[in-house]
C-alpha positions as CSV (number, residue, x, y, z in Angstrom):
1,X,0.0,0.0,0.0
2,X,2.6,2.3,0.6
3,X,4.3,1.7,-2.8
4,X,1.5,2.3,-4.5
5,X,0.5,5.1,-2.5
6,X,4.2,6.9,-3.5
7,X,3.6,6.1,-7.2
8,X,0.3,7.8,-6.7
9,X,1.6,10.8,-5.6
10,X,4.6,11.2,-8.0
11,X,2.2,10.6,-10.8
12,X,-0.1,13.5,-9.4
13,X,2.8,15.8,-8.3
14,X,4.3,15.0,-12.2
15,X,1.0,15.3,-13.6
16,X,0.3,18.5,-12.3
17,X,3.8,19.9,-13.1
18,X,3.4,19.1,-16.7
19,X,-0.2,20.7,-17.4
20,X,1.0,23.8,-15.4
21,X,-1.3,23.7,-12.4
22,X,1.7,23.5,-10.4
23,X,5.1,25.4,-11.2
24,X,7.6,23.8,-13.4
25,X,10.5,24.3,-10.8
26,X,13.7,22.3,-11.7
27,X,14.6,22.3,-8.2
28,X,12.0,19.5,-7.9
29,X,14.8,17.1,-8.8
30,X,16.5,15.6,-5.8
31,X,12.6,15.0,-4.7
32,X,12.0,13.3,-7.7
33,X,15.3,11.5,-7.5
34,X,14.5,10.5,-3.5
35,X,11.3,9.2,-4.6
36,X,12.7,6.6,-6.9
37,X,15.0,5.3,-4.9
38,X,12.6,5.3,-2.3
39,X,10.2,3.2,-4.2
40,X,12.9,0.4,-5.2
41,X,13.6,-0.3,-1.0
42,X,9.7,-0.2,-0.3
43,X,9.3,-2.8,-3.1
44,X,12.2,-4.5,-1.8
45,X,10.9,-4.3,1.9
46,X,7.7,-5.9,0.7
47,X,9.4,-9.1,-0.4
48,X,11.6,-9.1,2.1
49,X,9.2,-9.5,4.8
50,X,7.4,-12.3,2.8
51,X,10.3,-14.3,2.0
52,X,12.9,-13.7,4.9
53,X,13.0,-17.5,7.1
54,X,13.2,-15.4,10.6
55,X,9.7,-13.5,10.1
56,X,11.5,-10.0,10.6
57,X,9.6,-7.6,9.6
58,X,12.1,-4.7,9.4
59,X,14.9,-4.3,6.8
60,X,18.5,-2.8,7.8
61,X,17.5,0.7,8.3
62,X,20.7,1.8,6.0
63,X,18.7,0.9,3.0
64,X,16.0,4.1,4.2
65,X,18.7,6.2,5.3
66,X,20.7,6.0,2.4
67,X,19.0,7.6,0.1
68,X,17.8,10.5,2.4
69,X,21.6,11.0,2.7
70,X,21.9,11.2,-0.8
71,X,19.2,13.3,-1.2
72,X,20.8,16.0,1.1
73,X,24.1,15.9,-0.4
74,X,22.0,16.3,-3.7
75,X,20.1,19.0,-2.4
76,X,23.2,20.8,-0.7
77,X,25.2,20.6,-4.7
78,X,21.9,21.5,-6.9
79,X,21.5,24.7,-4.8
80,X,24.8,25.5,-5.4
81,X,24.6,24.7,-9.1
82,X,21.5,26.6,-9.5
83,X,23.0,29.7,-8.1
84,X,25.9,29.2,-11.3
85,X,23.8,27.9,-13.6
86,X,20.6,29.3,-13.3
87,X,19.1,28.0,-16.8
88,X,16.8,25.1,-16.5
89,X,18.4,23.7,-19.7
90,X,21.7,23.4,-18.4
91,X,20.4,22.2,-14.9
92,X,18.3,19.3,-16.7
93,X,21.5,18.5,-18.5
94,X,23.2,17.9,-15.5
95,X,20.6,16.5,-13.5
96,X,18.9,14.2,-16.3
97,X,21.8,11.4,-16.6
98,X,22.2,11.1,-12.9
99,X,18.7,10.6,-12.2
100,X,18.8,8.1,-14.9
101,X,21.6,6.4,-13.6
102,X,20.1,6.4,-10.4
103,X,17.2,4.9,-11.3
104,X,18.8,2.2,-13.1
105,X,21.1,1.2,-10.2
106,X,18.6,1.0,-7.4
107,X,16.5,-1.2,-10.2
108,X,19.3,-3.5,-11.0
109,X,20.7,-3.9,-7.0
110,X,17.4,-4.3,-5.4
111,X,16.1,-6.2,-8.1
112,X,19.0,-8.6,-7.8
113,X,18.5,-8.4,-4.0
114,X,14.9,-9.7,-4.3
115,X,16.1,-12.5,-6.4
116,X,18.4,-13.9,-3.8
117,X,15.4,-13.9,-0.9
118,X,13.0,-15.1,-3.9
119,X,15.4,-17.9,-4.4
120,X,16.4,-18.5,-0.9
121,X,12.8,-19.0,0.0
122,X,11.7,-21.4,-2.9
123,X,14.7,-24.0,-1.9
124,X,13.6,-23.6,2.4
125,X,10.0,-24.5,1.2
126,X,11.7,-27.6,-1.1
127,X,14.1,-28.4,1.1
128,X,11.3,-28.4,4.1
129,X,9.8,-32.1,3.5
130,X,8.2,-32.7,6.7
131,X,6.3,-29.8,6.7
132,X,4.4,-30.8,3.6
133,X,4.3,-27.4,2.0
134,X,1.4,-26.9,-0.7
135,X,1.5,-22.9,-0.8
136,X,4.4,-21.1,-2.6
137,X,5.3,-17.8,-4.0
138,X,6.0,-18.1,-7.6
139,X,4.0,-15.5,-8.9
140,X,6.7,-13.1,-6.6
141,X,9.4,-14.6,-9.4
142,X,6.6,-13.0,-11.9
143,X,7.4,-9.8,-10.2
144,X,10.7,-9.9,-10.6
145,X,10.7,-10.7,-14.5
146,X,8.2,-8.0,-15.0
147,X,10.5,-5.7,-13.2
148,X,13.4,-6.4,-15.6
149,X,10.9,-6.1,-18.7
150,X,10.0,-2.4,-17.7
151,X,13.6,-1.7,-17.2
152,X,14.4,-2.9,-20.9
153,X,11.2,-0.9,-22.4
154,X,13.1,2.3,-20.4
155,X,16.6,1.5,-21.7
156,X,15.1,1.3,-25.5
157,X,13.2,4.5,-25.0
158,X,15.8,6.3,-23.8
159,X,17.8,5.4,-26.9
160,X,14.7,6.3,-29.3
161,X,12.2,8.9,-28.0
162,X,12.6,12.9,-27.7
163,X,10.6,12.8,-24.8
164,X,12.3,10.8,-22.4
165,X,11.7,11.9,-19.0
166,X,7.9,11.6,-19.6
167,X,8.0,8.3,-21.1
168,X,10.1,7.1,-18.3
169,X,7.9,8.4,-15.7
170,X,4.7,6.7,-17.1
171,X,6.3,3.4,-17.8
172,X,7.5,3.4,-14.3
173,X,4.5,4.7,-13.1
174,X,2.1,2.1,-15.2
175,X,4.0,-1.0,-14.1
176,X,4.5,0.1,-10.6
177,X,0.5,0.0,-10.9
178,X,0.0,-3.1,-12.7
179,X,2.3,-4.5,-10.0
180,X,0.8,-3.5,-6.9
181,X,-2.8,-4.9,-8.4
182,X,-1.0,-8.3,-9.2
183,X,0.3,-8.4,-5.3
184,X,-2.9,-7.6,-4.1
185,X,-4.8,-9.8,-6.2
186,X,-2.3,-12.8,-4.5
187,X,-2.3,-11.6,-1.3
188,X,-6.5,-11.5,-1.3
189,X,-6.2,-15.4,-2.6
190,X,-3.8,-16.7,-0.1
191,X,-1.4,-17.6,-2.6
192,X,1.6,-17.2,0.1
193,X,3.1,-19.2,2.8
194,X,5.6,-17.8,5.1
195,X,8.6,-19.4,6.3
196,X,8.5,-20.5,9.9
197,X,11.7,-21.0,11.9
198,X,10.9,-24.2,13.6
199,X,12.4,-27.2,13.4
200,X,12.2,-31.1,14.4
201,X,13.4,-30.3,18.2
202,X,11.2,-27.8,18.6
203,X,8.4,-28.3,22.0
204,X,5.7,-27.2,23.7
205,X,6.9,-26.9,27.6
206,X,4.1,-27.2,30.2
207,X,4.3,-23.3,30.7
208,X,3.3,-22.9,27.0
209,X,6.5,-21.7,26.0
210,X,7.7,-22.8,22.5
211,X,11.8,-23.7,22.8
212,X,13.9,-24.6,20.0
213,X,16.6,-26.6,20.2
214,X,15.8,-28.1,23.3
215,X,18.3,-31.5,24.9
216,X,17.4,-35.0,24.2
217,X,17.3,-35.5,27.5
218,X,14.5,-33.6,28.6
219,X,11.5,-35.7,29.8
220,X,9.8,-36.4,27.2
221,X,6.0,-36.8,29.0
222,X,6.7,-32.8,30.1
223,X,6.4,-31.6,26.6
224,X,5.3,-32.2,23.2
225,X,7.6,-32.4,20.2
226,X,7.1,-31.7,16.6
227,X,8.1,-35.5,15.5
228,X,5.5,-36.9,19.0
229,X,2.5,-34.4,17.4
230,X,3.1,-35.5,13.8
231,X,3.3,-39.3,14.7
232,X,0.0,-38.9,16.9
233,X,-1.7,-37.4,14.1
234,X,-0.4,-40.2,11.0
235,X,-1.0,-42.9,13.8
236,X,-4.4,-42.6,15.3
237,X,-5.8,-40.2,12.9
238,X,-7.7,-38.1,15.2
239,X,-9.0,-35.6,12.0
240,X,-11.6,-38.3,10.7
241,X,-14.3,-37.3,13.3
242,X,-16.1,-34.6,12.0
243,X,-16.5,-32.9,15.4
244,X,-12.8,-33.1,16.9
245,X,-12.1,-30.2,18.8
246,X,-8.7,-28.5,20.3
247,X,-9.6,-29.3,23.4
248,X,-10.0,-33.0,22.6
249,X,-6.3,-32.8,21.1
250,X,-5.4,-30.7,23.8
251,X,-6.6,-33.1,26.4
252,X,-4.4,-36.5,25.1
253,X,-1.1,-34.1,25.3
254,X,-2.1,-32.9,29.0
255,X,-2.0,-29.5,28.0
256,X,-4.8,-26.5,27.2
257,X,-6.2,-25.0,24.0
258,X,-4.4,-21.5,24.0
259,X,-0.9,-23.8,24.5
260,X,-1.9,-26.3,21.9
261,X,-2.7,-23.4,19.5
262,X,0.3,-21.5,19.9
263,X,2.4,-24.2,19.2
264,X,0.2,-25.2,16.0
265,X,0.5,-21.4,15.0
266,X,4.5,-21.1,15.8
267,X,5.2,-24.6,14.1
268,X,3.4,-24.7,11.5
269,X,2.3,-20.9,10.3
270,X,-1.3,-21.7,10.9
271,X,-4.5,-22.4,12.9
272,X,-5.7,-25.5,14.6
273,X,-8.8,-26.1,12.0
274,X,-5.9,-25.0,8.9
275,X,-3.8,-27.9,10.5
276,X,-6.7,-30.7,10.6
277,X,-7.9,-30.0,7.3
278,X,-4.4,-30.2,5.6
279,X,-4.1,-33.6,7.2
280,X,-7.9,-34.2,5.9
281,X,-7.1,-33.1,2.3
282,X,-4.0,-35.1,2.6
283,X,-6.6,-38.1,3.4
284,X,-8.8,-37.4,0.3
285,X,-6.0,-38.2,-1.5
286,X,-5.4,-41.5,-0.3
287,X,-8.7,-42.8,-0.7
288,X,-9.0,-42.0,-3.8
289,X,-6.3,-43.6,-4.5
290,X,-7.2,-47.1,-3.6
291,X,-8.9,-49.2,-5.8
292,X,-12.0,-50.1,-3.4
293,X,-12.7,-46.4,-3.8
294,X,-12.8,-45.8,-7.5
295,X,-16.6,-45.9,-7.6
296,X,-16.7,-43.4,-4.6
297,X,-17.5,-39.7,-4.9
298,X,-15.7,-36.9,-3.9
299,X,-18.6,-35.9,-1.7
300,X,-18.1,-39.2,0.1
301,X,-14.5,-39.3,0.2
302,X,-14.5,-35.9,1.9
303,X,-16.8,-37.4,4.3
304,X,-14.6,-40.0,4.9
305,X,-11.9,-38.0,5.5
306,X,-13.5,-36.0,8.0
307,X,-15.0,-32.8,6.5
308,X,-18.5,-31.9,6.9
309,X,-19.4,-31.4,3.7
310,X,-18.2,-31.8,0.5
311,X,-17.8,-27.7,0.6
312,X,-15.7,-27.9,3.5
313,X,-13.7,-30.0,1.3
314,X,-13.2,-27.6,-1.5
315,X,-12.5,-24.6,0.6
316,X,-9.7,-26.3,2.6
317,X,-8.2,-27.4,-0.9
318,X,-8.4,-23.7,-2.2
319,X,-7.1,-22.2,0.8
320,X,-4.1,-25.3,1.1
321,X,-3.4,-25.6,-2.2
């Protein structure tokens, strides 16, 4: 929301400068120039927080501080300039190629930069067997390759069109657009699953604290185990009654509801009823693929499986796909 909302606001300030409503004042520059670079870290930010294994939600704040740094020292040397070169011709001959260059370095780095995390996060969900993963953020690589494109459609218009600072700011400003809609549009489907730093040792103490990393020797009737939960769940199958409840769960691991969930939450990235319906949709499958249940519906495998309906069925599969 906040990239967008930037782009709106340098297409209305731009707007406005170009049908005169606003004056035409070169000294609008290092803005302009902030604002660009401003935009690559926001998108940056975005897909960092999405994609990062630790769930931080904060970037380095050099990447912010940066380029209001540069934007000072670009303020401080354009008054100066101004004050020698007062004609705006000679000013947007100095300030065009750097704003330019600009733009095409913070594209390239954090571009680059959001390929690494992109790429990081697709081999932690592969390499992540046990947790079964079914969600995955490959439209975010779709980002990335539309990102390049618009950079290549500003490279050849800067080689062939007379107007090049307006081209360049409606290409950036059209696909910055079309971008933000396509993110949205993902995000609103649930097409996403975040990376969750747990691992095979991690418990679920008698306090309700979640520890990582915890000594083998630890009593293992005090606390509950990723590998103890998982085996309970593939051995006794709790998930085919239709009316299981936390508390039920909660009960056989001598523990309460508000434990047992955060420890399904922390784990796992998700809610008790998320959890029991991935392991029922996982069920579906294997019915259906036995050959005693070729002539069975889908409505009665989901019943089988432990969904209410047949519509229970199909909105866990849409919402774990």
């Amino acid at each position: 929301m906040v990239y967008f909302g930037m782009n709106i606001l340098l297409g209305i300030f731009l707007t406005l400068r170009d049908i005169k409503i606003i004056p035409s004042d070169i000294k609008s520059y290092p803005l302009i120039i902030l604002y660009i670079q401003l935009l690559e870290v926001v998108a940056f930010h975005f897909i960092y927080i999405v994609t990062n294994k630790d769930q931080k939600l904060f970037i380095p704040v050099i990447h912010y501080i940066f380029p209001v740094l540069m934007f000072i020292i670009i303020w401080f040397f354009f008054t100066l300039l101004h004050y020698k070169t007062p004609s705006s011709g000679e000013m947007n001959r100095y300030m065009r190629p750097y704003t330019a260059f600009s733009f095409i370095f913070y594209l390239l780095f954090y571009t680059s930069l959001s390929f690494k995390y992109i790429n990081q996060y697709h081999n932690s969900i592969k390499s992540n067997v046990t947790e079964r993963p079914k969600k995955g953020m490959y439209w975010l690589s779709g980002i990335i390759a539309s990102k390049i494109f618009s950079f290549l459609m500003i490279l050849i218009v800067a080689f062939t069109s007379p107007k090049t600072g307006d081209v360049f700011y409606l290409l950036n400003f059209t696909s910055s657009s079309l971008l933000f809609c396509f993110m949205v549009y993902h995000i609103l489907e649930r097409n996403y699953q975040f990376l969750v730093p747990a691992s095979n040792n991690a418990i679920l103490a008698p306090t309700g604290h979640i520890i990582h990393g915890y000594k083998q020797d630890i009593e293992q009737v005090t606390i509950i185990n990723k590998k103890t939960f998982e085996d309970y769940f593939r051995d006794h199958k709790p998930y085919l009654n239709t009316d299981l409840k936390i508390t039920d769960i909660a009960s056989t691991f001598s523990t309460n509801r508000s434990y047992l969930s955060k420890f399904i939450n922390e784990i796992y990235g998700m809610s008790f009823s998320q959890y029991i319906n991935n392991w029922r949709v996982h069920e579906v499958k294997q019915l259906s693929s036995l050959d005693e249940n070729s002539s069975e519906s889908i409505e009665e495998l989901s019943r089988m499986a432990g969904f209410g309906s047949v519509r229970s069925y199909w909105r866990a599969v849409k919402n774990n796909p």
